[in-house]
N, C-alpha and C positions, 0 to 999 in steps of 0.2 A: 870740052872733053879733057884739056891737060890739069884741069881742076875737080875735076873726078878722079881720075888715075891717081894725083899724087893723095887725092883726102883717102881713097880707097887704101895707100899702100900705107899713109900715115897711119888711119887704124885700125889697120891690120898688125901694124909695129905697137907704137906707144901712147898715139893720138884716143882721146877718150870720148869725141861724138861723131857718131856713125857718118859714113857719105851718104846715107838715105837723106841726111838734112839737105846738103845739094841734090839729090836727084829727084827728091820731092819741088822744088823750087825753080825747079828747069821743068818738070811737067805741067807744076801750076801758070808759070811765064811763057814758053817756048809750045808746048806740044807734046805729041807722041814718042815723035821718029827722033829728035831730040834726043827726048828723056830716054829711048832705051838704048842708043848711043851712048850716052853717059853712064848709061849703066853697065853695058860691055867694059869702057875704059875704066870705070870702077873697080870692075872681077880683074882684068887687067893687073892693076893697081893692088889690089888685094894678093891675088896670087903671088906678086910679088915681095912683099908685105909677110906672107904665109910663109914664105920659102923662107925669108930671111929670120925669122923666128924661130922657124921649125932646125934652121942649122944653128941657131944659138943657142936652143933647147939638145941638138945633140953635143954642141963643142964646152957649154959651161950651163948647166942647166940649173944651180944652183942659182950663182951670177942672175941668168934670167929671169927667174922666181923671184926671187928679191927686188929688181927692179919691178918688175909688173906689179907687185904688192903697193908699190908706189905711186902708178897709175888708179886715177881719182875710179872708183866703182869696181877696182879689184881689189879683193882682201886673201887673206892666208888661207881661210876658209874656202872662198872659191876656186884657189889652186888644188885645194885639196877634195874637193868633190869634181873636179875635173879630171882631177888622177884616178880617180875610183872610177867614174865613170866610162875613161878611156878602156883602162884597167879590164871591169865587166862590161861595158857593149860595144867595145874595137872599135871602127870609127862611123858606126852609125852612129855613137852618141856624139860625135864631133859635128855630123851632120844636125843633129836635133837639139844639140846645145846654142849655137848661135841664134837659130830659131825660136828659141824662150828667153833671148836675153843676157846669155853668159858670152863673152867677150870670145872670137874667135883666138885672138890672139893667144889666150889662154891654151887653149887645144894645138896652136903650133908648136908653141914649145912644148906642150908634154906629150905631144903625139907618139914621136919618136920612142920616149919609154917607155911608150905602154904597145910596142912593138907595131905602130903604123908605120911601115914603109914609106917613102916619098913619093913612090909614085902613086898610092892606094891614097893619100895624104892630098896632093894634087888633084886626084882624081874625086874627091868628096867632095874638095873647096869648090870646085867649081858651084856644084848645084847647094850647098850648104849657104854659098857667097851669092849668087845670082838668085836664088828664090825669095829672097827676103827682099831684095832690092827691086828684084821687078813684079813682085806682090805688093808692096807699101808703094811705090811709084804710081803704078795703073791705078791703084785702089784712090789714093788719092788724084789722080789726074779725072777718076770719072768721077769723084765729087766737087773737085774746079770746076767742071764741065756743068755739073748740074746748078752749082751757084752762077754761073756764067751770066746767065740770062737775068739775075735777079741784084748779082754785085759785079763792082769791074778788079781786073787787075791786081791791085795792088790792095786791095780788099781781102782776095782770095788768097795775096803773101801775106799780109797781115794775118790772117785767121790760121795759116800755114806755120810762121813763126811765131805765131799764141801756143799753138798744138804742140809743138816743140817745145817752146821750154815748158807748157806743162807736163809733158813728156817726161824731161830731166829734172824736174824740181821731184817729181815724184818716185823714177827710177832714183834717185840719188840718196831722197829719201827712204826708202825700201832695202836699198843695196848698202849706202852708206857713201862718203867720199873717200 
C-alpha cells in the first residue's frame, strides 16, 4: 500500500508513469481486495500530489509551467490546451482530461486560474483519480483471471509488463518526450 501512495502522489507531482503500472501488477499477483486497496492509497497519494501542485499553480504558476514542460510527455502545447480547456468547461474537463491521457498534474496547477476552487478541485480529483484506476485495475484483473487457467503467474506479469511498455513506447511516441 505505502508503494501505491507514494507512486500515486509522485505522479500527481513530477513522476511521468502512472501508479496504474503497480496496481495493475498487484491485481495480476495478489487479487481483488489487494488491488482496490492499493488503489484507495493511490487516490490517497494522488490527492496529495493534487493539492501540492494545485498550491504551486496558485503561489508561482509560471515557475510551475516551466518545470512540468520538463516532465517527459508534457509539452508547452499541452499546458496550453489545458488552460483553454479549464478555461471553457471548469472542472469537468479536469475530470475528463485525465481520462484521455492528459497528465492530471497538468490541471492542478492551472486549476486555480481558471477559477477552480480547492475544494470543487479536491472534490473532482477524487473520481477523475479513482475511475481510471479502478477501471484499468478490474479490467485487467478479469483478464489475469481468464489467462489463469491457461498460463501461470509470472506469465500473466510478463504479458502485463509487455502491455506496458507497449503502452509508453507508443504514448511517447504520439505525445513526444
Amino acid at each position: 500500500m505505502l508503494i501505491a501512495g507514494l507512486w500515486g502522489f509522485a505522479e500527481a507531482t513530477l513522476f511521468f508513469l502512472v501508479p496504474d503500472i503497480w496496481l495493475t501488477a498487484i491485481a495480476v499477483r495478489r487479487g481483488l481486495k489487494p488491488a482496490l486497496l492499493a488503489c484507495l492509497a493511490a487516490l490517497a497519494g494522488a490527492l496529495l500530489g493534487g493539492l501540492a501542485m494545485y498550491g504551486w499553480g496558485v503561489s508561482n504558476p509560471e515557475t510551475a509551467r516551466a518545470v512540468l514542460d520538463w516532465v517527459p510527455g508534457i509539452n508547452v502545447t499541452m499546458i496550453t490546451e489545458v488552460q483553454t480547456a479549464l478555461n471553457e468547461g471548469g472542472a469537468m474537463a479536469m475530470f475528463l482530461g485525465p481520462l484521455q491521457g492528459v497528465p492530471y498534474k497538468i490541471y492542478a496547477v492551472e486549476a486555480a486560474g481558471a477559477g477552480v476552487g480547492l475544494a470543487t478541485f479536491l472534490a473532482i480529483s477524487v473520481p477523475a483519480r479513482l475511475l481510471r484506476f479502478l477501471m484499468l485495475t478490474v479490467a485487467v484483473l478479469a483478464i489475469s483471471r481468464a489467462l489463469s487457467s491457461h498460463v501461470g503467474p509470472r506469465f500473466r506479469t510478463g504479458l502485463l509488463t509487455g502491455a506496458w511498455i507497449v503502452f509508453y513506447a507508443a504514448y511517447f511516441t504520439i505525445v513526444g518526450i
